[in-house]
C-alpha angles and dihedrals in degrees: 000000000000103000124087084246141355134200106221115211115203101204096191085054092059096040082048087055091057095041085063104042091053082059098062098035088065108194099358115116106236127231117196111219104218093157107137094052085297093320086296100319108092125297090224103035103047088045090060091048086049095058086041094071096039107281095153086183131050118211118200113172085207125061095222089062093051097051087040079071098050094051089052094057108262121160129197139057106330113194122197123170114171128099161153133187114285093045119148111241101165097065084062099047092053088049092052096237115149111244135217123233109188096156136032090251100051079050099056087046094056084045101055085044084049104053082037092061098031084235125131110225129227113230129191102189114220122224126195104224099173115312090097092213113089127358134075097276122211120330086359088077096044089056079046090054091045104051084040088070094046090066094042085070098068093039094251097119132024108203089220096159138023107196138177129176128218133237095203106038092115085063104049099193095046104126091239090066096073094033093054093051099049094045077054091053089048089054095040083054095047085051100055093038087063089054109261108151104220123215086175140018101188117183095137115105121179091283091041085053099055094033119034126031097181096080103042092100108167104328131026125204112209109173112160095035099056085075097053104258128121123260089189115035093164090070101037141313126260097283094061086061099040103255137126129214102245089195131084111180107200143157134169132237122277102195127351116203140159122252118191120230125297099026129140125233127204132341122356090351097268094169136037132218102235095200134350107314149169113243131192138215120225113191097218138102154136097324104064094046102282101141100242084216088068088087115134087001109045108120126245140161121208116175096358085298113127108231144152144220115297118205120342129348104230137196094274099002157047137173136225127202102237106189137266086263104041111130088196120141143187105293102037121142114242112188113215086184150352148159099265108101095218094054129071101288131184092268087054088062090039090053089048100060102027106255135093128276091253087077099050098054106043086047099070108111135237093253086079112078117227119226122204121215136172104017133125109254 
């Protein structure tokens, strides 16, 4: 490894993912969510190992990534549901990708993209069940659904999919979760009432999936999961629910030093050396994705030693005590993260610094190469 860090992908991890949560969602077809450039492993890569383990749809929340997977050559059903004014339909109609409408005027614009390209769009209309963040909420989706219709009639729009999205789904027993799926039940009803034919009904993200069949209708859209992480840690890490990490985060020492008691390191001098002590450099920071507030608490091995950031995480760099009687040297490895449990993971970091393990994996920045292993091909 050349690099001052990699992160390492392990694409059977992530077809093996998918493999397993097939499993759990039965008869439901199964979307994997690689919006985020693959939630920070690789748009292209993870979406092949998707397909690999069964994904029969691809979900992408920005337009450019899903026509990023067309042009690659991906088959098969290609979901994207964000966007403003402005926003080019027509570049996914001609690509055949299934849009979202979650207001009247995303639907006008489909429409006008629709009747450009000759082509008849497929819409999944969004509902806000509860969430209160995207979605038609209330009697706003019923006048979607309406003028929806309309332009069925003139084959301009095919209603495919009504969808809706929780609040609560990483706490399973949480009383929105069954209010929001009943209010999602009353609108799938009204849509079909008005006289929309359904191919899916899709409500199920990664933490819906492992935890609540009920709700996992026609299509279900695990994201985070996908990539072997946890949606609910509260109730169990990956390997409870059969999955595997498919990312190890690793770098290897710039420089290693001792330092002699009661010296500051880093900025500010947020930490302290207690004795005389070796110290390494790790020649990561901020800037490829390392949270600056890690600082004194941000999990690392060396060596096979658990540690943790010592001192300031800075723009390109950070340190780690290492010990009076570490034998490390330039060029160690130091893993940040990994998929064994009893090693630093990305919900170490997340508990850390107090996020969630989504966050630490899709912010890692484009300076750290990512290596692909285990795929096929």
């Amino acid at each position: 490894m050349g690099a001052p860090g990699a992160a390492v992908v392990d694409l059977g991890a992530i077809t093996g993912n998918v493999r397993a949560l097939h499993e759990r969602s039965a008869t439901a077809e199964l979307m994997a969510v690689v919006k985020a450039d693959g939630y920070g492993h690789g748009l292209l890569e993870s979406a092949r190992a998707a397909q690999a383990g069964g994904a029969t749809w691809l979900g992408t929340a920005q337009q450019a990534e899903a026509v990023a997977l067309r042009d690659a050559g991906f088959e098969g059903r290609i979901f994207t549901w964000l966007h403003v004014p402005g926003n080019d339909f027509a570049a996914a109609l001609t690509r055949d990708i299934d849009v979202s409408a979650s207001a009247l005027w995303a639907l006008d614009a489909i429409v006008q993209a629709a009747r450009a390209t000759g082509r008849t769009a497929r819409v999944h209309l969004k509902a806000d069940t509860g969430l209160g963040r995207n979605g038609a909420y209330g009697q706003d989706f019923l006048d979607l659904v309406a003028a929806a219709r309309l332009h069925e009639a003139d084959e301009s729009v095919k209603v495919v999919g009504v969808w809706s999205h929780f609040a609560y789904a990483d706490e399973p027993d949480h009383p929105t979760v069954r209010r929001q799926r009943e209010v999602f039940e009353e609108v799938v009803r009204a849509a079909e009432a008005a006289g929309c034919t359904l191919e899916v009904r899709h409500l199920a993200n990664s933490a819906a999936t492992l935890t609540n069949r009920s709700v996992h209708y026609d299509l279900v859209r695990p994201g985070i999961a996908v990539y072997g992480l946890t949606p609910v840690p509260q109730l169990g890490g990956p390997e409870a629910y059969g999955l595997t990490p498919a990312m190890t985060f690793v770098a290897r020492l710039s420089l290693v030093k001792r330092l002699p008691a009661g010296q500051g390191v880093s900025y500010g001098h947020a930490y302290t050396t207690s004795r005389d002590t070796v110290v390494g450099l790790v020649p990561l920071g901020y800037a490829d994705g390392i949270p600056r507030n890690a600082t004194n608490v941000g999990p690392v091995s060396v060596h096979g030693v658990p540690n943790v950031v010592a001192g300031r995480v800075c723009m390109d760099q950070f340190v780690v005590d290492l010990g009076p009687e570490s034998s490390a040297r330039a060029g160690d490895e130091v893993i940040l993260f990994g998929a064994d449990p009893d090693g630093p993971t990305a919900q170490g970091w997340a508990d850390a610094t107090d996020t969630i393990s989504y966050e630490i994996v899709t912010r890692i920045g484009p300076r750290v190469p990512r290596v692909y292993v285990g795929g096929h091909g």
